[in-house]
C-alpha positions in Angstrom: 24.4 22.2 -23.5 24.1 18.1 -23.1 20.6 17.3 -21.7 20.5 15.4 -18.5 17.7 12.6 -18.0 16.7 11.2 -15.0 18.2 8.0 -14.0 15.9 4.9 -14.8 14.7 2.9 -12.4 16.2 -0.5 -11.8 14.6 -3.7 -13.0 15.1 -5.2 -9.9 12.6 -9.1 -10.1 10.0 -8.9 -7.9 9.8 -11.2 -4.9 6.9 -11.3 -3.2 9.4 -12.5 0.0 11.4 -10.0 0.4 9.3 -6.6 0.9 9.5 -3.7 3.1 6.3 -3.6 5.2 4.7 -0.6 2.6 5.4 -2.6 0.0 3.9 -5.9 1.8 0.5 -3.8 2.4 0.6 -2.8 -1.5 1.2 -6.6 -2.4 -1.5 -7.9 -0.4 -4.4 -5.7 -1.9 -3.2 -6.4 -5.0 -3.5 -9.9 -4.0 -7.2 -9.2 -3.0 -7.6 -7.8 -6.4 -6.8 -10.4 -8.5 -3.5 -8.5 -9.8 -0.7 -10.4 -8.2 0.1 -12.8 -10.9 0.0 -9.7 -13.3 2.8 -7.9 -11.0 4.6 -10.9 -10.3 5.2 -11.6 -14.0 5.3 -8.1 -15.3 5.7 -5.6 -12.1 4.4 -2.7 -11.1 4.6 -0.8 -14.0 2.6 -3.4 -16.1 -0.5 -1.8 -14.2 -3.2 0.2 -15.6 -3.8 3.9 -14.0 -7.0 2.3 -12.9 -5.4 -0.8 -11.3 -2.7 1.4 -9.6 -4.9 4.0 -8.4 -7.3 1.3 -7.3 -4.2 0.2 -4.7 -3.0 3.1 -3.8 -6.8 4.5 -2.3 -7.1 0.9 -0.3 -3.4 1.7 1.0 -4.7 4.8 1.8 -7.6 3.5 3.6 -6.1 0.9 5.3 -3.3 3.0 6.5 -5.9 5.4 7.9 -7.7 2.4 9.9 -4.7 1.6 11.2 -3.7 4.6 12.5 -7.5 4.7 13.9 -7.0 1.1 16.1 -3.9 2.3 17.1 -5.0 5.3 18.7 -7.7 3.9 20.0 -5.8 1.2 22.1 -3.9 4.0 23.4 -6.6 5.3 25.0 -7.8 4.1 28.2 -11.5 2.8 29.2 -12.3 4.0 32.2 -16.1 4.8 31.2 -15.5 8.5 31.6 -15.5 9.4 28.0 -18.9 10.8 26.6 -21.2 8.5 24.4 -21.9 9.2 21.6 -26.0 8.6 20.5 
């Protein structure tokens, strides 16, 4: 029986231009960490674990912020909620 592999992903050139709004956010910390000439040149895959992991928990946390402000202008200030001390 013939074993089937997984396809491969494509090796598509990066351009930092033309990103989907996830991929901007993953760009832009990597940016703030000093890797985007490595990922421009190399891609994504030239990263360590460490590097990668490194972006993914700021996307996480940044994500999680976002959410956080977004809610939060959803709610209205009318001075009846509770403070908190």
């Amino acid at each position: 029986m013939p074993v089937i592999m997984p396809k491969k992903k494509k090796d598509e050139p990066f351009d930092p231009r033309n990103l989907k709004p996830e991929e901007l956010l993953k760009f832009e910390i990597a940016e703030e960490l000093g890797l985007s000439d490595k990922v421009i040149a190399s891609g994504w895959r030239s990263l360590t674990a460490k590097e990668s992991g490194r972006i993914g928990g700021l996307m996480t946390k940044r994500k999680r912020e976002m959410q956080r402000d977004a809610l939060g202008e959803m709610e209205p200030d009318d001075g009846t909620a509770e403070s908190v001390l």
